[in-house]
N, C-alpha and C positions, 0 to 999 in steps of 0.2 A: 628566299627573297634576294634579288642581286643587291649590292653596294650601291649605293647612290652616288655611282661616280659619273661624271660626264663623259662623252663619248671624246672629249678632244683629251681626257686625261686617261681614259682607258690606256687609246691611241700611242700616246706619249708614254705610257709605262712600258708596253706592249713592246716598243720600241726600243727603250731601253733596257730590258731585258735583253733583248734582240744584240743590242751592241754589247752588253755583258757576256752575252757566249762567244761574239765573232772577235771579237779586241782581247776581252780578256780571259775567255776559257771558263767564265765562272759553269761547275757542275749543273746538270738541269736540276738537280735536290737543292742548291744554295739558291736556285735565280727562281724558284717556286717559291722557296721561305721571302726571299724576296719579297717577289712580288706580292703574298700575301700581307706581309707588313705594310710596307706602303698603301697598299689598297685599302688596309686597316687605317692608314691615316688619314688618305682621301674621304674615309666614309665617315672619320670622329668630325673630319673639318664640315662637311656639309650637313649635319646634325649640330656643330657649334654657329655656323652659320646660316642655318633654314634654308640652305640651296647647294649645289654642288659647286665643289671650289675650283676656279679657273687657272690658268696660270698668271694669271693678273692675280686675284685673291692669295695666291702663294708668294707672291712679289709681295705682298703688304703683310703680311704675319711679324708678328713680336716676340719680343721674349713670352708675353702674359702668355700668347696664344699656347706657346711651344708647353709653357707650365702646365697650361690647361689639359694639354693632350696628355703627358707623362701623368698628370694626375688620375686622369681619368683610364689610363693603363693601369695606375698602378691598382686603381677602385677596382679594377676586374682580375686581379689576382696576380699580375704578372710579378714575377722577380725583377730585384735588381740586374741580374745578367740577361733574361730577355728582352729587356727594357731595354739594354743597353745595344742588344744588336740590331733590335728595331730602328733605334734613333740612326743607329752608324747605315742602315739600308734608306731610311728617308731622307741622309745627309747626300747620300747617292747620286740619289734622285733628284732633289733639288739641285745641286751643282751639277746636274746634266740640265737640266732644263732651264736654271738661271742664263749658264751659256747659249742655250737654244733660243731662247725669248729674252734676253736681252735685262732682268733685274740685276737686285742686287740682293743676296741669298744671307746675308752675315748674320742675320738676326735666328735664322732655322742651324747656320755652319756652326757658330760661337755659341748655343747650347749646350751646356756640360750633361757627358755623361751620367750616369749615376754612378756611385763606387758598389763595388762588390768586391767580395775577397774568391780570388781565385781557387777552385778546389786542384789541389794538387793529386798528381795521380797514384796511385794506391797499387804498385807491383808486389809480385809475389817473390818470397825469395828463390835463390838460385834450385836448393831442394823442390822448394814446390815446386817449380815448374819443371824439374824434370818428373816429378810423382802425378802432378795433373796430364803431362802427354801419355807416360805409362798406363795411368788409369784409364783414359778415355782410348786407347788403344787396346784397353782388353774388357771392357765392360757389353760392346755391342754382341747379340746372338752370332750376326753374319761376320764370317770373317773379313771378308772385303767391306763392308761397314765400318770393325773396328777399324782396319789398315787408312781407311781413307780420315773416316773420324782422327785420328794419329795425324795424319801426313798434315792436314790442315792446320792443327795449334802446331805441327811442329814448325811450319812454314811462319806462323802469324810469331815463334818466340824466335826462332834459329834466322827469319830474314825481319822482321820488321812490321810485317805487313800488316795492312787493316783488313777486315773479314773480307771486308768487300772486293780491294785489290786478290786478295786471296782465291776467291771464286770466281773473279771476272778471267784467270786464266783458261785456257784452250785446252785442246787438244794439239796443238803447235808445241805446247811447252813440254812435251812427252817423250823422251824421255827428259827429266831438267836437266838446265844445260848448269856449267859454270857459274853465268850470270843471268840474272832475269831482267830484261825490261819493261819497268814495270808505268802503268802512267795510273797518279794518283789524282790528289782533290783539283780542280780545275783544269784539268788533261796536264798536267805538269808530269811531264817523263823523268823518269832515275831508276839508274844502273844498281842492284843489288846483290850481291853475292851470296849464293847457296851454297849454306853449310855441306859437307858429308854425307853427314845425319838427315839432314832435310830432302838432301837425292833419293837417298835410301830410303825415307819414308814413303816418298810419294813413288820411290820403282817398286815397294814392295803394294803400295796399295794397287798398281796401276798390274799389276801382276796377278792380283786374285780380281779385278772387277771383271766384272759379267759381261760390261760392256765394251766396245771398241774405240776407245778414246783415241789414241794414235793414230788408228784410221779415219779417223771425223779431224781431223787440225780447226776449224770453224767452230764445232761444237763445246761443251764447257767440260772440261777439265776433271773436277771433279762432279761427282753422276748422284742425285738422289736414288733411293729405293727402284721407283718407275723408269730410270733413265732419264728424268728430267737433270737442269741444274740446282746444284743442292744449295737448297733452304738457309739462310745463314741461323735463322730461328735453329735448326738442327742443332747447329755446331753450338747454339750459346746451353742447347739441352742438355749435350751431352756430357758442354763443360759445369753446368749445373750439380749434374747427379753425380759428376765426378767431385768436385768439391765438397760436396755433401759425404760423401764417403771419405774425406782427405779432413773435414772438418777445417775446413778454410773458409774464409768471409766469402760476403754476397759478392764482396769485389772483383772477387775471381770470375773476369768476365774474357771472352776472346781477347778484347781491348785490353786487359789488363797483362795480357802475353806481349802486346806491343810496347807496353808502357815497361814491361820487366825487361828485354830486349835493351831497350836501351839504355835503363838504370845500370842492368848489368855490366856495361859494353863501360859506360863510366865510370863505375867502379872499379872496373879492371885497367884505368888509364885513358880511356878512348879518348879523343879529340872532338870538341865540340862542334866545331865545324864538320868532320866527316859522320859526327849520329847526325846533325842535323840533314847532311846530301845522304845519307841513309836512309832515315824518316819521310824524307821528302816535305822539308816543313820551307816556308819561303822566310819565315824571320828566326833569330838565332832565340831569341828571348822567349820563343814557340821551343824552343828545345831544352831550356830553360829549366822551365816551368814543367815540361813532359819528365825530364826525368831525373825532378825534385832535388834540385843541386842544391844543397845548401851553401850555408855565406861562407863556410871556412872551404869546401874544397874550390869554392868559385874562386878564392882570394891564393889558395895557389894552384890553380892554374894560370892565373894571371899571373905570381911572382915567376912563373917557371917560364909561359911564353912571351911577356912583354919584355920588349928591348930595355928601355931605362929601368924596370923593375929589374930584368936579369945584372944587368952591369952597377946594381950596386947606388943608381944615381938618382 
């Protein structure tokens, strides 16, 4: 059964979506979640008010209303942290469409959040993750499987990268170069430098595959079983059963080779600003948070690069 939404607010979402990929880049996975949320709150308002809501009826919403709706989220099971990006996708929306139609949007803008505590990310230490690439580098039958299995976590621990960047690579990138350019969540572009290690992994995988990756530059990089592009399901299996053999938590996820990457990179000194044009994150406090700084090295790294902290003053 569709939403009860009206055809001029389809229209208008439809629309704004539309300006979220061409202005802002937003990914077609973020501007779906999107638009599902909002469309989820178009269709609570015309169930709260027995007709579908106009952009007049959105002009005249209250705080009660905004309660109403969080409430009635929260009666259907959602968390705190969905809750919370639902509201920040319909705050969106409404200041795109307050500008369009002329209200005054403050009563939907000045809704607070809900709090959540943010879960912090869970890396593996420096051992584990070289005994999780090792593992998954020798567990497969085929040996161009394990090679590729390998070359993949070693890319996701030795550059940075999310699975996804990870497999979105070509046959262009063949043999790897020095640096990768890579374009991550909202087509945002960043330069990455590849380890050694990480060349090596993927000349040795790109060395026993079956297939002709070099000769395809268009095609995907790394190759499933059939010569399709590989499954990231795959790589989370293999880092599965590799864990399970290592006796390491469920955390041990690909993600979690990205989140070690950078812990590591900070514990060895790194500068927060360059993990963060690493990561590819837009806020620093996104960098933060990825890789679990606590208060005491935050506080000197501040004593060490702040001017007036340094001199004393």
């Amino acid at each position: 059964m569709s939403l009860p939404i009206s055809p001029a607010m389809r229209e208008a979402l439809s629309c704004w979506l539309d300006q979220l990929a061409a202005l802002g880049g937003a990914a077609q996975n973020t501007r779906a979640a999107y638009g599902r949320d909002v469309a989820g709150f178009l269709a609570f308002l015309a169930g709260h008010e027995g007709e579908a809501a106009g952009a007049a009826r959105i002009g005249r919403l209250t705080h009660r209303d905004m309660r109403a709706w969080m409430a009635h989220e929260r009666g259907r099971g959602s968390s705190a942290r969905s809750l919370a990006r639902r509201l920040s996708a319909v705050k969106g929306f409404v200041r795109w469409l307050a500008e369009r139609e002329g209200f005054d949007p403050t009563a939907i803008l000045s809704t607070r959040s809900p709090k959540y505590r943010r879960r912090l990310p869970r890396p593996l230490s420096e051992t584990a993750a070289r005994e999780m690439i090792a593992t998954v580098g020798d567990q497969a039958r085929e040996a161009w499987i394990a090679a590729r299995d390998a070359a993949v976590v070693t890319l996701l621990y030795g550059c940075g990268l999310r699975i996804s960047e990870a497999l979105s690579l070509t046959g262009a990138a063949a043999p790897l170069p020095e640096t990768l350019r890579i374009r991550g969540k909202g087509g945002k572009e960043r330069l990455v430098p590849t380890l050694p290690a990480a060349r090596r992994a993927v000349a040795d995988y790109l060395r026993l595959c079956p297939y002709p990756v070099a000769e395809e530059p268009a095609s995907p990089l790394f190759r499933g079983a059939r010569g399709g592009a590989l499954n990231p399901r795959l790589v989370a299996r293999a880092m599965e059963q590799a864990r399970l053999g290592l006796g390491l938590p469920a955390t041990a996820t690909p993600h979690a080779m990205r989140h070690s990457f950078a812990t590591h990179l900070l514990a060895a000194g790194g500068d927060l600003r360059a993990i963060q044009e690493l990561l590819g994150h837009a806020s620093l406090s996104t960098t933060q948070a990825y890789t679990a700084v606590d208060g005491a090295r935050l506080m000197e790294i501040y004593d060490r690069a702040h001017p007036r902290a340094a001199k004393g003053s």
